[in-house]
C-alpha positions in Angstrom: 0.0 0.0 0.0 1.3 3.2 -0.5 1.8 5.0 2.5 0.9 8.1 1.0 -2.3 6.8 0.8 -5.4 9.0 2.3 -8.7 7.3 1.6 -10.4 10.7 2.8 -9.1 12.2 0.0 -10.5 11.9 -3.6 -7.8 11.2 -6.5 -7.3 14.3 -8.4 -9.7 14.8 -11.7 -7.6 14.9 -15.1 -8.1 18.3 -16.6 -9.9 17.7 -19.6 -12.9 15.7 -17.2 -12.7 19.0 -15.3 -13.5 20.8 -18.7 -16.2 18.6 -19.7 -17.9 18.9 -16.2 -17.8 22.7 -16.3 -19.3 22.4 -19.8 -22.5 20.3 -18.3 -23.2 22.8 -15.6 -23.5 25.3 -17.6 -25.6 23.5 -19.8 -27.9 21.7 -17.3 -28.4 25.8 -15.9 -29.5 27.3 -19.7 -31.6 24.1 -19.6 -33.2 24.9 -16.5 -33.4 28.7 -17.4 -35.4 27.6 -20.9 -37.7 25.1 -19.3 -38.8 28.1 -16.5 -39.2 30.3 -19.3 -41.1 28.0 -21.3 -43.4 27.3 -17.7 -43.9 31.4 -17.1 -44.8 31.5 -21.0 -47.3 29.0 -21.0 -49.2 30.3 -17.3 -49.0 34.0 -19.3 -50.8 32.4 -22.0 -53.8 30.9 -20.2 -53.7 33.8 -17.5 -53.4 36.6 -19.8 -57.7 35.8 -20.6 -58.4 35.3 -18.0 -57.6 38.3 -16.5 -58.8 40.6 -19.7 -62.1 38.5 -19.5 -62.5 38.6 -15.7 -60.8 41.5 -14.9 -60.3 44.2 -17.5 -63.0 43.7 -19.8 -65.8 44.9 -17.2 -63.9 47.5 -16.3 -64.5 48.9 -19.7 -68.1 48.4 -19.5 -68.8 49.0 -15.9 -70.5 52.6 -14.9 -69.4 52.6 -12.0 -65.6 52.5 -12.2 -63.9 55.9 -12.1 -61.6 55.1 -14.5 -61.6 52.8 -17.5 -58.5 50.7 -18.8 -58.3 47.8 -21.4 -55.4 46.3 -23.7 -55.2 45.5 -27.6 -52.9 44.1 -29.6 -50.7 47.5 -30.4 -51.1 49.3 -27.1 -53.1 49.8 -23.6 -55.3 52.6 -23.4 -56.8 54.3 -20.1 -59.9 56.6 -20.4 -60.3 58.2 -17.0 -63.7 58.9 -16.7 -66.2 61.1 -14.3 -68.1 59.7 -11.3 -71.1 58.5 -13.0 -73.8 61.2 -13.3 -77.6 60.8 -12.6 -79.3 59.4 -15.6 -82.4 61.3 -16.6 -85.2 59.0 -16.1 -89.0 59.5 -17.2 -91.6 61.3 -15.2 -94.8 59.6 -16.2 -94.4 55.5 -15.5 -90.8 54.2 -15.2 -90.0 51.8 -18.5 -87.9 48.5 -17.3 -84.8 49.0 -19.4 -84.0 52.7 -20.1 -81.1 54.1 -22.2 -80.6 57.4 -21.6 -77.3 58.4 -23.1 -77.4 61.6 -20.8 -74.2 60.1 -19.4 -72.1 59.9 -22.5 -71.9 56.3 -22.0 -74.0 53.3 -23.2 -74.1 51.6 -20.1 -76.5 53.5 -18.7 -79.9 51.2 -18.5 -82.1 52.2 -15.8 -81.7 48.7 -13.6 -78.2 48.5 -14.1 -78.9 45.1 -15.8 -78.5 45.3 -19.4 -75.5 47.4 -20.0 -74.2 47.4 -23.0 -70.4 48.4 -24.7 -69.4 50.1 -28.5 -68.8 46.9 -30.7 -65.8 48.1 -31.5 -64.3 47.8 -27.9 -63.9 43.8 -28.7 -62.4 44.0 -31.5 -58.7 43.7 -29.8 -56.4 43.8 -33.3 -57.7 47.7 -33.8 -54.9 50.4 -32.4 -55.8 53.1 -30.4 -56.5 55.6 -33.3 -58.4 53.1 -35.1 -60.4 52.5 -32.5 -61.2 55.6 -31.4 -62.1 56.9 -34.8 -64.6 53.7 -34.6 -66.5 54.6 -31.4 -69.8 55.7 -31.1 -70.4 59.6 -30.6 -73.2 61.4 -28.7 -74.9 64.8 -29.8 -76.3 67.1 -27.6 -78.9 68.7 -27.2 -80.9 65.7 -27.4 -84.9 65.8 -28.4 -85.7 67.5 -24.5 -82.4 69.8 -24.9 -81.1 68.1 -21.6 -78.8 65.5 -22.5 -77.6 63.8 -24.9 -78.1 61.5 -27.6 -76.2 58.5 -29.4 -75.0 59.3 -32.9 -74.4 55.8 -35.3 -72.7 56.2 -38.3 -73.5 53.6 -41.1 -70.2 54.3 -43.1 -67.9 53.4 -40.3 -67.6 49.7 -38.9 -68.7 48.5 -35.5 -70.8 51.4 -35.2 -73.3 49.3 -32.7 -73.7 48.5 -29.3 -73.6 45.0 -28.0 -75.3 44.1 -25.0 -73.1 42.3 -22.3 -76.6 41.0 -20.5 -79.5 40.5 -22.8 -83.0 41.4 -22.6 -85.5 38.4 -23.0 -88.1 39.7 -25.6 -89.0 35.8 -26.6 -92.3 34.7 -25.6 -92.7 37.9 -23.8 -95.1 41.1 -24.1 -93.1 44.5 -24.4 -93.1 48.2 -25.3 -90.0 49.6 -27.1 -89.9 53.3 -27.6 -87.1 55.7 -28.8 -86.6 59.1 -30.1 -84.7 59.2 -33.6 -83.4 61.4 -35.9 -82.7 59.1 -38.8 -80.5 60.1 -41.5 -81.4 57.0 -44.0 -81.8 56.9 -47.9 -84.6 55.4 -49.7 -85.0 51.8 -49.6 -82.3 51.1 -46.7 -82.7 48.7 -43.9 -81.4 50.5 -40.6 -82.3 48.2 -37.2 -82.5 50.2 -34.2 -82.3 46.8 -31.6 -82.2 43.3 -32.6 -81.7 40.0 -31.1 -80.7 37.0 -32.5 -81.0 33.6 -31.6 -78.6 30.2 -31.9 -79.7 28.0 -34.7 -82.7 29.7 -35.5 -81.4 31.0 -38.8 -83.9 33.9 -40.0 -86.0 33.4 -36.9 -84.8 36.4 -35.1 -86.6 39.6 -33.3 -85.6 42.9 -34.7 -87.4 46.9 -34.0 -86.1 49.0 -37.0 -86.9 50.8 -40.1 -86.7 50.1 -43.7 -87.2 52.5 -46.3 -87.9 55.3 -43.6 -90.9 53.3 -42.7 -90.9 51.8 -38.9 -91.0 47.7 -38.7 -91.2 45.2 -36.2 -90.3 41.4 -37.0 -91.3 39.1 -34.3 -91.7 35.1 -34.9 -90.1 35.4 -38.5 -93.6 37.7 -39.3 -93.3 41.6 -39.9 -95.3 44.7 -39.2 -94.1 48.0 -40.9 -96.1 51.2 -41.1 -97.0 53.0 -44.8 -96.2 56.4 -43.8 -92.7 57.5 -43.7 -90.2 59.1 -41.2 -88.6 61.8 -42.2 -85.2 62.9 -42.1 -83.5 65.4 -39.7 -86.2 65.3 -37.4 -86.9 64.4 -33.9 -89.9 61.2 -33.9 -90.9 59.2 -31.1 -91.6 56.2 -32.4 -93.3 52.8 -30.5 -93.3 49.3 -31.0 -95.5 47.0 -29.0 -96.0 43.0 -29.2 -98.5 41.5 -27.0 -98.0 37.9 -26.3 -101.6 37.1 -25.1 -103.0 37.5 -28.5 -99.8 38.0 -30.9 -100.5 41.3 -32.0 -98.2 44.3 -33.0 -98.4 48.0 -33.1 -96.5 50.9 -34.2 -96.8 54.7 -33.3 -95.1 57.8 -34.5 -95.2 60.9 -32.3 -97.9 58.9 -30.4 -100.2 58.3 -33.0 -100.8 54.6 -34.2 -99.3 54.5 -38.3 -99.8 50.3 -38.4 -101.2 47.1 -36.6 -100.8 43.5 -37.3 -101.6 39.9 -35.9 -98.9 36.9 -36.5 -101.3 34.1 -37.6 -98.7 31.8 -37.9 -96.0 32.1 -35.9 -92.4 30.5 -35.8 -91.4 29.6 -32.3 -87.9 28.2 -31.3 -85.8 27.6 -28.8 -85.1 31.3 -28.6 -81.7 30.9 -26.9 -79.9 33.6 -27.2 -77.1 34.6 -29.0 -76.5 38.5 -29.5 -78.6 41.5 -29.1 -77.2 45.1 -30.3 -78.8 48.6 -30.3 -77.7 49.1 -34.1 -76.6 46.2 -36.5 -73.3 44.0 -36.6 -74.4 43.6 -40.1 -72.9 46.4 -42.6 -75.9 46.3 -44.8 -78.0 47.0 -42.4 -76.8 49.6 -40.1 -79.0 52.5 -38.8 -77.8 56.0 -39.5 -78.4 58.6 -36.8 -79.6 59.7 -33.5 -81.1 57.5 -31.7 -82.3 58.8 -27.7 -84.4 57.6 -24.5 -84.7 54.1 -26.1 -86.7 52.0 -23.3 -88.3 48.6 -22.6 -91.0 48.2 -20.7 -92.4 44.7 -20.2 -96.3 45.7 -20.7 -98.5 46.9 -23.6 -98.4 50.7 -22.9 -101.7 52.1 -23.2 -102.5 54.7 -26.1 -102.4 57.5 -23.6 -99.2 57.4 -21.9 -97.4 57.1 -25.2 -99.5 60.2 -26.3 -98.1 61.9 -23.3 -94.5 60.3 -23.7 -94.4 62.0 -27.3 -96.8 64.8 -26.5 -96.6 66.2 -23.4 -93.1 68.3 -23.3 -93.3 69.2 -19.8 -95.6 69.7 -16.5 -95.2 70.9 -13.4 -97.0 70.6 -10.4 -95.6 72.6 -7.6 -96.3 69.9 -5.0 -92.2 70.0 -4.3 -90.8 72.4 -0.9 -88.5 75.0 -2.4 -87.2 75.7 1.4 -85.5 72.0 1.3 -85.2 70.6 -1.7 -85.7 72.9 -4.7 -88.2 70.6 -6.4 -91.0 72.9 -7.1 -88.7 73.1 -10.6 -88.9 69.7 -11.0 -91.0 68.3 -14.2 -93.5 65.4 -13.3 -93.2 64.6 -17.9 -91.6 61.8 -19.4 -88.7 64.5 -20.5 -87.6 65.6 -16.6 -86.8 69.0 -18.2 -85.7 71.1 -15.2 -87.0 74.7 -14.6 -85.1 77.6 -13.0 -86.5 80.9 -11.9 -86.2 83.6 -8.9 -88.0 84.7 -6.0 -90.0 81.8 -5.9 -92.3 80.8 -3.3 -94.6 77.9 -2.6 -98.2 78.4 -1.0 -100.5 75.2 0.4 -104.2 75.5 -0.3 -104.3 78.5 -2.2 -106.4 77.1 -5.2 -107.1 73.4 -3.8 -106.7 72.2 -0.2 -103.7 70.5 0.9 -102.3 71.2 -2.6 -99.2 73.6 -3.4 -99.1 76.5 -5.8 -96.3 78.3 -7.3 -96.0 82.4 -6.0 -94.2 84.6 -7.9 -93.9 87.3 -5.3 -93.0 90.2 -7.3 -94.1 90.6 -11.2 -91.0 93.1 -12.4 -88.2 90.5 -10.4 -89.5 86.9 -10.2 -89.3 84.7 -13.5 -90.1 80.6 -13.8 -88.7 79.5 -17.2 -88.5 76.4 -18.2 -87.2 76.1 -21.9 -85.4 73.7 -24.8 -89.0 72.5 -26.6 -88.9 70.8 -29.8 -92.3 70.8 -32.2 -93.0 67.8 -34.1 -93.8 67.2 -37.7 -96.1 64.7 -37.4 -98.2 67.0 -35.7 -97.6 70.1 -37.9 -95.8 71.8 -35.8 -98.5 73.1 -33.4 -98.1 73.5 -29.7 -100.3 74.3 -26.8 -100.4 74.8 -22.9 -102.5 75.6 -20.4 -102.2 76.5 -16.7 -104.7 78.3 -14.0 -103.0 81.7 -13.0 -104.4 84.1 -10.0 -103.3 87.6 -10.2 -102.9 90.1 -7.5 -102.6 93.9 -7.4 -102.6 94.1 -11.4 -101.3 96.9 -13.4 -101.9 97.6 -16.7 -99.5 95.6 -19.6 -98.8 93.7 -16.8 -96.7 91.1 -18.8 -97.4 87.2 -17.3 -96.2 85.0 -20.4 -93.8 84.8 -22.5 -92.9 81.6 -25.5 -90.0 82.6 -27.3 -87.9 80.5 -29.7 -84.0 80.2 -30.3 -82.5 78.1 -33.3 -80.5 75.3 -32.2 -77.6 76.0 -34.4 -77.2 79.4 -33.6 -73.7 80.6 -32.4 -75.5 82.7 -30.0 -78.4 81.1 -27.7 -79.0 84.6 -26.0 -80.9 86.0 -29.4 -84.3 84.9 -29.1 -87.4 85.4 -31.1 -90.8 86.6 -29.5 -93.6 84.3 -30.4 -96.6 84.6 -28.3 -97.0 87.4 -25.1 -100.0 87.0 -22.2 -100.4 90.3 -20.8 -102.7 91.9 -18.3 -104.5 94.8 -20.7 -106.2 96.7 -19.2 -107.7 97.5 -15.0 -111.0 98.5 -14.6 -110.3 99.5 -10.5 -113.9 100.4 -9.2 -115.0 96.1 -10.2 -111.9 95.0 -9.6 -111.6 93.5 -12.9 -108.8 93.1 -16.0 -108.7 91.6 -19.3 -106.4 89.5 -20.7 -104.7 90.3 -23.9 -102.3 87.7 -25.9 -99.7 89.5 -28.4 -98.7 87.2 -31.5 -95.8 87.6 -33.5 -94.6 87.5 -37.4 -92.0 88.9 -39.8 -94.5 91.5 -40.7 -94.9 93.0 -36.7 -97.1 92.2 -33.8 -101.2 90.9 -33.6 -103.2 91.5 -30.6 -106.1 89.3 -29.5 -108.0 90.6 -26.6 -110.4 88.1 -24.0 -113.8 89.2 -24.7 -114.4 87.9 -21.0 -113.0 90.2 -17.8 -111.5 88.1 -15.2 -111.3 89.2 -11.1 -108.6 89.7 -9.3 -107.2 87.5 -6.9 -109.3 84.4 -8.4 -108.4 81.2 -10.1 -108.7 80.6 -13.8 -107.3 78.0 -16.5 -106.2 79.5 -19.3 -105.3 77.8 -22.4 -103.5 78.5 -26.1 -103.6 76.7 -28.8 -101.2 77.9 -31.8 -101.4 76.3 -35.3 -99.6 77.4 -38.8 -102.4 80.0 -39.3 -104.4 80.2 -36.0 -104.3 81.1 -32.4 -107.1 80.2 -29.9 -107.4 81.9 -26.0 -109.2 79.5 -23.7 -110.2 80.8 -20.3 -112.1 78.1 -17.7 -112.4 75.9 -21.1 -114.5 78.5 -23.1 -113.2 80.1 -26.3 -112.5 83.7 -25.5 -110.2 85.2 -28.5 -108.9 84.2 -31.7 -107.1 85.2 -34.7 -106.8 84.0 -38.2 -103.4 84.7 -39.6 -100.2 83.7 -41.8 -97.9 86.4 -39.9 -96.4 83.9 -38.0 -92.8 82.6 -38.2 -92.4 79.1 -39.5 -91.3 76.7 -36.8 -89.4 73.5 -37.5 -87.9 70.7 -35.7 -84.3 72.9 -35.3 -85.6 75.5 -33.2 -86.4 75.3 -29.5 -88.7 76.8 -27.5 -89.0 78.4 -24.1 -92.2 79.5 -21.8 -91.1 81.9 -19.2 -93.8 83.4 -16.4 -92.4 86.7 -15.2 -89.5 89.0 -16.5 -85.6 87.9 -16.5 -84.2 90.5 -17.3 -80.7 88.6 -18.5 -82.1 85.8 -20.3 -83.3 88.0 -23.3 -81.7 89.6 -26.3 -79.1 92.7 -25.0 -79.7 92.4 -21.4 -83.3 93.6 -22.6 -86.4 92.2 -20.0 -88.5 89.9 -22.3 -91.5 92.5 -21.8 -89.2 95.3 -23.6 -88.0 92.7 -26.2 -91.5 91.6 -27.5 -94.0 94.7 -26.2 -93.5 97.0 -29.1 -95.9 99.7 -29.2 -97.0 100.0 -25.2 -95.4 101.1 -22.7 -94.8 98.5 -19.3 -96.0 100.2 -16.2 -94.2 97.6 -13.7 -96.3 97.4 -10.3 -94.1 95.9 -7.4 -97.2 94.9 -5.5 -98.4 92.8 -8.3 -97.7 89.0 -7.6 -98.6 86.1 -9.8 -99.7 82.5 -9.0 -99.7 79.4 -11.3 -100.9 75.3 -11.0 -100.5 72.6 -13.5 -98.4 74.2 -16.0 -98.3 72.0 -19.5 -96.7 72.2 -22.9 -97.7 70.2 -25.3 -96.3 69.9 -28.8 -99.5 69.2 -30.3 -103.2 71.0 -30.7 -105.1 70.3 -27.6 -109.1 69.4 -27.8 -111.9 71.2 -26.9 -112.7 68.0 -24.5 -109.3 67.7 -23.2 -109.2 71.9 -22.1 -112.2 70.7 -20.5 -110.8 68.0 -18.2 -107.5 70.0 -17.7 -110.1 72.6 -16.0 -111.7 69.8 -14.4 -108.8 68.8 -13.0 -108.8 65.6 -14.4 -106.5 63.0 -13.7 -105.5 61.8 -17.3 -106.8 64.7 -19.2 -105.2 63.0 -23.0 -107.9 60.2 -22.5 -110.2 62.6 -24.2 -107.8 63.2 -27.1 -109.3 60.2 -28.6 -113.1 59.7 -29.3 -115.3 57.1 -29.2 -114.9 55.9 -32.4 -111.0 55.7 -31.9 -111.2 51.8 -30.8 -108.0 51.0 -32.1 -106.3 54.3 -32.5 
């Protein structure tokens, strides 16, 4: 043995085993580096989904985030958004589903339920640009001159919305209503909301409009109205399905244009597979504004889609100006909100336990409420009506104003007299005045005087009706004035109205009060004793019946029931 031997120590390794062993560490730790890179690659793979599915993607679409973030295949974009606003709602009955676009957002249904998300938002190869160019926009004003409205473009892709959480219109009864503004040539298909169902092929539900005519498609059978819509105007239009005895109607502006009942209808599974306010499909893609689009699980009756299309505003004054401010609140479908000065609220004063609205002082308090569109359907006319009590009356006392602006002018402040109420004249040993209304055209001023004296300090309903060539002055529902003329201006669908009680001084034409603006041959004689009181005020852009001035002096509940006769069984 050698007695050098150690057998703790390990016989030295030949250097070219040395070599090779450094060689296959080096390699055994890129090995391990590839396969944990090839690991982390695959878990980014499946995670990277998940997380844009579960994660981003709601963010997108969810209204109440403050911000908004989501990835595509060229960049990540962040849209920080405002807290959510208040979405105007309707004022008459509630609809189930309600978009509003008020919030410059599509996610904005009423329950919070059905939101909805720009097509284009999915489409994950589209860079930021691109996609932003594709995106829906939103017009304001919108038909109440509130909010705003969704715009669709027909030329540019993706220009729908896609609803996350669908709406079950299958074997259901439902109302659908919208205000458009189509922009659509002759013969074109445009669909408004549709809803399509897995291998049904063409058994699909669809509201829209081909060749300007409204149509609803329910159970592979069709409905579509013979009267046209017409372009660049506000219309309200209504589609309603009963399931209990599988008819269909259609109404423009409140009026019914077409009925129908499916004889032989197609069921199917109805499972469903997309619905969209718009059209994925290019050829049938609708082409302008489209605002308030509701679903209401019901067949609305004839009235309240009257007063949906009809009835532009009405106030009440039941609210408590001391707390809340809501005597400006509007109890119509269109929530349009008033504002005014030296305002005050009174219980009682016409009807017990009921509130009035005081305007303490004639020559400094104003209510105005204002942003009115007319309608064509109806020609144009308009009416309202209110009961008024008048103190301490001075002569030209001015009490009403309607004025109009055009909605494209530069300068809202330039308005256009219309129509002026006044107090005429005082007869002071009875206690007595008339009332005098002052018209308006390109050629000067008419004057129609109340053949009837009214007392101070009392109640009375006053109502005006104006048409292209006439206007009527109604006081306690009898016929007390009129004029027959062509001096008036012509009103469209562009130009919005306002009805102001009172005399704001800086909401008229060069600081001018309205009174000075309109009043151009008498002088004012401002009295600051004189106070004015009103209930019920209405607008309505339409011509009011004799019958329904009646029941709005009766007090009657539903007044528009008597818009109809009793020959109108269907209408």
């Amino acid at each position: 043995m050698d007695p050098d031997y150690n057998p703790m120590s390990c016989p030295p390794v030949p250097v070219n085993q040395h070599e090779r062993f450094k060689q296959y560490r080096q390699r055994k730790i890129i090995l391990s580096i590839l396969i944990s890179i090839t690991v982390l690659s695959m878990l980014l793979i499946v995670i990277i989904p998940c997380v844009y599915i579960f994660v981003i993607k709601p963010r997108v679409i969810n209204p109440f985030q403050s911000s908004t973030s989501f990835t595509t295949a060229s960049s990540t974009i962040i849209n920080h958004k405002e807290p959510v606003c208040v979405h105007r709602q309707f004022g008459i009955i509630t609809p189930d589903i309600l978009y509003s676009f008020d919030c410059l957002n599509v996610t904005d249904d009423v329950s919070g339920t059905y939101n909805g998300f720009p097509a284009a938002m999915s489409q994950t190869e589209l860079d930021n640009e691109t996609l932003q160019r594709m995106l829906p926009s939103y017009v304001t004003p919108d038909y109440s001159g509130q909010g705003a409205a969704l715009k669709l473009n027909s030329s540019i892709p993706y220009q729908y919305i896609e609803l996350e959480h669908s709406p079950k219109f299958a074997n259901q009864t439902f109302t659908i209503s919208a205000w458009v503004k189509p922009e659509l040539s002759a013969l074109s298909l445009a669909v408004l909301l549709a809803q399509r169902y897995k291998n049904e092929g063409d058994n699909f539900f669809a509201v829209g409009i081909i060749d300007r005519r409204p149509r609803i498609r329910v159970y592979n059978t069709f409905t579509e109205t013979s009267v046209q819509l017409k372009n660049s105007q506000w219309q309200y239009v209504t589609y309603t399905f009963s399931q209990s005895d599988l008819s269909m109607a259609i109404r423009i502006d409140g009026l019914l244009k077409a009925y129908g009942t499916i004889v032989s209808p197609q069921y199917g599974e109805s499972q469903i597979e997309t619905t969209t306010i718009g059209s994925a499909a290019e050829f049938n893609r609708y082409n302008g504004l489209i605002d308030q689009l509701s679903i209401a699980y019901r067949v609305k009756n004839r009235v309240d889609i009257l007063d949906e299309a009809t009835l532009v505003i009405c106030y009440r004054f039941e609210g408590d100006i001391a707390n809340n401010d809501s005597l400006l609140n509007d109890s119509s479908a269109n929530c349009i909100r008033a504002q005014g000065a030296n305002l005050s609220r009174v219980v009682g004063s016409r009807r017990t336990g009921q509130g009035t609205l005081l305007l303490n002082d004639s020559s400094l308090s104003y209510f105005q409420s204002s942003g009115f569109a007319l309608l064509y359907t109806h020609n144009y006319t308009y009416s309202y009506a209110l009961w008024i009590s008048i103190s301490n009356a001075s002569p030209n006392l001015t009490l009403l104003h309607i004025t109009m602006n055009d909605e494209i002018s530069s300068s809202n402040s330039i308005s256009t007299c219309l129509a002026m109420l006044i107090i005429d004249k005082i007869d002071p040993l009875n206690n007595t005045m008339q009332l005098s209304m002052y018209t308006y055209g390109p050629q000067g001023q008419n004057l129609i005087k109340s053949n009837v004296m009214m007392q101070q300090s009392t109640w009375y309903h006053i109502a005006v009706i104006s048409t292209t060539n006439n206007f009527d002055l109604n006081l306690n529902a009898v016929l007390v004035g009129s004029l027959n003329t062509s001096n008036t201006f012509q009103i469209n669908n562009e130009q919005r109205l306002s009805l102001t009680i009172g005399n704001p001084s800086n909401e008229s034409i060069q600081n001018q009060s309205y009174s000075l603006m309109c009043h151009l041959n008498q002088k004012q004689i401002f009295s600051r004793g004189s106070s004015i009181a009103i209930d019920e005020l209405r607008f309505y852009a339409r011509q009011l019946k004799p019958k329904e001035i009646q029941a709005l002096t009766d007090d009657v509940y539903s007044p528009s029931n008597w818009f109809y006769s009793e020959n109108d069984n269907l209408l």
